[in-house]
N, CA, C and O atoms as a DFTB+ gen file, in Angstrom:
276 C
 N C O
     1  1      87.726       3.924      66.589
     2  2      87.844       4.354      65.213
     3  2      88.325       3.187      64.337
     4  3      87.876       2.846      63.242
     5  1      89.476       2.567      65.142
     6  2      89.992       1.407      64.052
     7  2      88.508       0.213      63.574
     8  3      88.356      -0.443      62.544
     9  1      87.856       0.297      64.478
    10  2      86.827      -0.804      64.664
    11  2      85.961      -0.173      63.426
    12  3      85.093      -0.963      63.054
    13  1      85.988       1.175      62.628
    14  2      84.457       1.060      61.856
    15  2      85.581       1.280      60.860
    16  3      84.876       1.399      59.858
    17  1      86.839       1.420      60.409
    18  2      87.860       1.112      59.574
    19  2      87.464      -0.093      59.194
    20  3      86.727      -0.232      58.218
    21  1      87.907      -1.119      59.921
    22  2      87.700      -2.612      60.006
    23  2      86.236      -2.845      59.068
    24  3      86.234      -3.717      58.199
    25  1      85.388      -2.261      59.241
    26  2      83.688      -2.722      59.037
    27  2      83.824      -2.102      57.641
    28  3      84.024      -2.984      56.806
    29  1      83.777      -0.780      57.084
    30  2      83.829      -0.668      56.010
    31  2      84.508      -1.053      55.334
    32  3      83.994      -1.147      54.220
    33  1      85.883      -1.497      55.383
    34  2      86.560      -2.653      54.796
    35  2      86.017      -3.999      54.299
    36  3      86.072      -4.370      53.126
    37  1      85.589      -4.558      55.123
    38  2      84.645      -5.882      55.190
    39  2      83.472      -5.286      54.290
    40  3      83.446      -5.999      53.288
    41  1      82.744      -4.556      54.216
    42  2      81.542      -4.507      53.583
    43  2      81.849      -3.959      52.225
    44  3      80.887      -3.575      51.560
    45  1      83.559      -3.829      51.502
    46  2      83.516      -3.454      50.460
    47  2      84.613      -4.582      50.135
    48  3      85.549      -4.876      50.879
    49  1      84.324      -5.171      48.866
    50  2      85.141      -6.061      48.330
    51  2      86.518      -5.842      48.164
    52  3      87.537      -6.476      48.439
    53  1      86.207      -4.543      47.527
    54  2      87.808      -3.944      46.728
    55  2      88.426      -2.977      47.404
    56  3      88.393      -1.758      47.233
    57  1      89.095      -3.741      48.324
    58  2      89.992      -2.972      49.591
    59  2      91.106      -1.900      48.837
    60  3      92.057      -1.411      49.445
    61  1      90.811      -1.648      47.457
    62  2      91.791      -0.793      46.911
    63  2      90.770       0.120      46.473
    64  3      91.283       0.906      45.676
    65  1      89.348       0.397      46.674
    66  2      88.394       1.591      46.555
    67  2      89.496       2.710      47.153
    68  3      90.219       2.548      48.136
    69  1      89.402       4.145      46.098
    70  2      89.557       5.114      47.161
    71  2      88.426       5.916      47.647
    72  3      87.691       6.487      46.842
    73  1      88.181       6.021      49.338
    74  2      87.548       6.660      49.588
    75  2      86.934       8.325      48.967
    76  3      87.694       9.215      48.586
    77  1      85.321       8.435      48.998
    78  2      85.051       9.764      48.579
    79  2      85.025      10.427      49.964
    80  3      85.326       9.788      50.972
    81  1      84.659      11.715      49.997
    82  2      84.858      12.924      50.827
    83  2      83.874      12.024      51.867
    84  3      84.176      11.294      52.811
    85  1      82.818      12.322      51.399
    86  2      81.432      11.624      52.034
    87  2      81.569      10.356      52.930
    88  3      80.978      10.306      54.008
    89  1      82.409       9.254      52.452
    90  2      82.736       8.597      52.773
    91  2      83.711       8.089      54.134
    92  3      83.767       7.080      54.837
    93  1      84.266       9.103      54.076
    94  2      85.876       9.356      54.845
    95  2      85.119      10.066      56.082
    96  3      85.390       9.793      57.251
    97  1      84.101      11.047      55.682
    98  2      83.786      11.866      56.901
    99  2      82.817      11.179      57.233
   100  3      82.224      11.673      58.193
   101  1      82.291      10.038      56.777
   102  2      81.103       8.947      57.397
   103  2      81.615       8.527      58.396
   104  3      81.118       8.782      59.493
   105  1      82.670       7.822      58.274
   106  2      83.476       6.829      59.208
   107  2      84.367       7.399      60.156
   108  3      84.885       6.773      61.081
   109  1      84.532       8.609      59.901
   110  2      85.457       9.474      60.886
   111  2      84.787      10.098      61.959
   112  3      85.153      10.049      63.134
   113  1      83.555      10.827      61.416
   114  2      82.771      11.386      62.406
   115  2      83.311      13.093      62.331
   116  3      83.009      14.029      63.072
   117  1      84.085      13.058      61.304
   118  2      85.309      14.192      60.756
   119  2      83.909      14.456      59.674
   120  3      83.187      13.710      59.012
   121  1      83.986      15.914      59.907
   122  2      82.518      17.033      58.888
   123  2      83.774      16.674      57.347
   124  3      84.931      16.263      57.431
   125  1      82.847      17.080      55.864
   126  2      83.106      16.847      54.964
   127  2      84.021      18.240      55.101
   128  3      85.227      18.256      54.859
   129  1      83.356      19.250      55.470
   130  2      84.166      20.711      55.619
   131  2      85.331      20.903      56.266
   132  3      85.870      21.980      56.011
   133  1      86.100      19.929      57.307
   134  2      86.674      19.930      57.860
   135  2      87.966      19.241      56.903
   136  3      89.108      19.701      56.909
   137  1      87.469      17.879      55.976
   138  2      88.159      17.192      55.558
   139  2      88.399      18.118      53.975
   140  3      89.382      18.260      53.247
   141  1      87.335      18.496      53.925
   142  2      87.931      19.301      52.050
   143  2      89.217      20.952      52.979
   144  3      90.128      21.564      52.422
   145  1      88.851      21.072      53.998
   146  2      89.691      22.266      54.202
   147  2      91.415      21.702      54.853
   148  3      92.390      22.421      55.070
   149  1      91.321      20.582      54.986
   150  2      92.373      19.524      55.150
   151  2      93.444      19.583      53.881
   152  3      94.532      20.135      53.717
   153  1      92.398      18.545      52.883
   154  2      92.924      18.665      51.464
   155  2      93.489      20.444      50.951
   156  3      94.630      20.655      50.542
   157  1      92.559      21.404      51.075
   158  2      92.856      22.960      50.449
   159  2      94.267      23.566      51.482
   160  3      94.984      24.532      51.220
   161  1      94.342      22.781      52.512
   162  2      95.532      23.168      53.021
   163  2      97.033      22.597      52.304
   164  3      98.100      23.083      52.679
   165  1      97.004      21.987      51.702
   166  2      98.262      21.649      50.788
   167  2      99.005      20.817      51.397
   168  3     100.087      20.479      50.918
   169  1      98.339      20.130      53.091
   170  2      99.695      19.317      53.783
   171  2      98.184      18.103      54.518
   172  3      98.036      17.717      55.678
   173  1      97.330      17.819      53.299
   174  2      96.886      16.871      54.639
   175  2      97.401      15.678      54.943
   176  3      98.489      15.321      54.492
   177  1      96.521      14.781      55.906
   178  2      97.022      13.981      56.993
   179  2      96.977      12.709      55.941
   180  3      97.711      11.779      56.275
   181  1      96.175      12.512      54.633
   182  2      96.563      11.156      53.953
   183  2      96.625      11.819      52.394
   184  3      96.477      13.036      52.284
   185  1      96.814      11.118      51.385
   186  2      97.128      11.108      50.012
   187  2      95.752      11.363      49.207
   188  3      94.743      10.670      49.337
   189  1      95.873      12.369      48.437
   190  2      94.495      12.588      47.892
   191  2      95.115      12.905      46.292
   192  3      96.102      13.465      45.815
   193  1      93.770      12.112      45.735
   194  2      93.766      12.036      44.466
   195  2      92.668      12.903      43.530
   196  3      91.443      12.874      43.646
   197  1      93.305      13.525      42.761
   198  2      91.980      14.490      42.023
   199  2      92.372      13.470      40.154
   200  3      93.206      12.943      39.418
   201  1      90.892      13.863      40.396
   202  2      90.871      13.564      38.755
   203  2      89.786      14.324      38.183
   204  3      88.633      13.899      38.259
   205  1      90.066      15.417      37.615
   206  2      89.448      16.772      36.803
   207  2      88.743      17.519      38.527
   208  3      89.366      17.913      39.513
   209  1      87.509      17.467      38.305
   210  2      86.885      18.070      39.680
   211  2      86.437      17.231      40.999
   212  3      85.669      17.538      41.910
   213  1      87.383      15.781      40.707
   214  2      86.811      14.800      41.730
   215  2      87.816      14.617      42.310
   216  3      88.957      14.708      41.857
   217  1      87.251      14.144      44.128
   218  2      88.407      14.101      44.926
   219  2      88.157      12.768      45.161
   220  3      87.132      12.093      45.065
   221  1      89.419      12.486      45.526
   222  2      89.219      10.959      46.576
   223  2      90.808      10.708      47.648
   224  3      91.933      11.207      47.651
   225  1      90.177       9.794      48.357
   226  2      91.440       9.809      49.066
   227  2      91.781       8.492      49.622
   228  3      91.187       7.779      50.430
   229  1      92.925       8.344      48.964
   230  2      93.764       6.864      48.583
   231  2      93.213       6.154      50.386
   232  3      93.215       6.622      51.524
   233  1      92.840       4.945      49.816
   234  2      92.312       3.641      51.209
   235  2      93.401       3.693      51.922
   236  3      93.281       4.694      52.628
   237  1      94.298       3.232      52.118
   238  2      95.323       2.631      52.783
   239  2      95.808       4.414      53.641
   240  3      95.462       4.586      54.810
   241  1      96.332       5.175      53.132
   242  2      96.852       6.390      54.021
   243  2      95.578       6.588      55.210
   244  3      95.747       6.607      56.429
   245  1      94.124       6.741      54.393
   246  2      93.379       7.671      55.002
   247  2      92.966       5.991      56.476
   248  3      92.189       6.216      57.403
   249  1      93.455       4.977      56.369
   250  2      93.240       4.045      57.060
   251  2      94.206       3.673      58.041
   252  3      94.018       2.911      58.989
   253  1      95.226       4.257      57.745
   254  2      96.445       4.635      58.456
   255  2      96.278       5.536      59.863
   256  3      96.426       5.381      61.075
   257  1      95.741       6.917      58.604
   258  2      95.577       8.090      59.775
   259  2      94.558       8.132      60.756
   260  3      94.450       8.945      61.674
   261  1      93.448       6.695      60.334
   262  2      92.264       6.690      60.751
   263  2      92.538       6.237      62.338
   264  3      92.138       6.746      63.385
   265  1      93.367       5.096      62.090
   266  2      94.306       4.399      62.997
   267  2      94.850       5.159      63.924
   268  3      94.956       4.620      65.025
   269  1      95.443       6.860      63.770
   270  2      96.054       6.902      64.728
   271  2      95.414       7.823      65.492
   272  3      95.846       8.149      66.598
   273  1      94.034       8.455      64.824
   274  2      93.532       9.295      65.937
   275  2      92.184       9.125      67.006
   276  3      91.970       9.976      67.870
């Protein structure tokens, strides 16, 4: 897991992107449904940011947690 952390890192300039849903469950192998019912649980595993109806979820936590499972 750390290894495609690593790669999408490298293939994006701005290591301060926050990941979209789509995104997060690309590299995880984690369903988008799994990860939005994460977020609707009120305690997920990294820092998520809404802005009006958009989600995202801060690089660094969700690269953290990516790390430990």
């Amino acid at each position: 897991m750390k290894e495609m952390v690593l790669v999408l890192n490298t293939m994006n300039n701005n290591n301060n992107h926050p990941y979209t849903v789509d995104e997060l469950a690309q590299i995880s192998t984690i369903s988008r449904g799994t990860i939005y019912n994460a977020i609707k649980s009120g305690n997920p595993p990294f820092k998520v940011i809404r802005i009006m109806d958009t989600v995202r979820i801060e690089r660094s936590s969700a690269d953290k947690w990516l790390e430990g499972i």
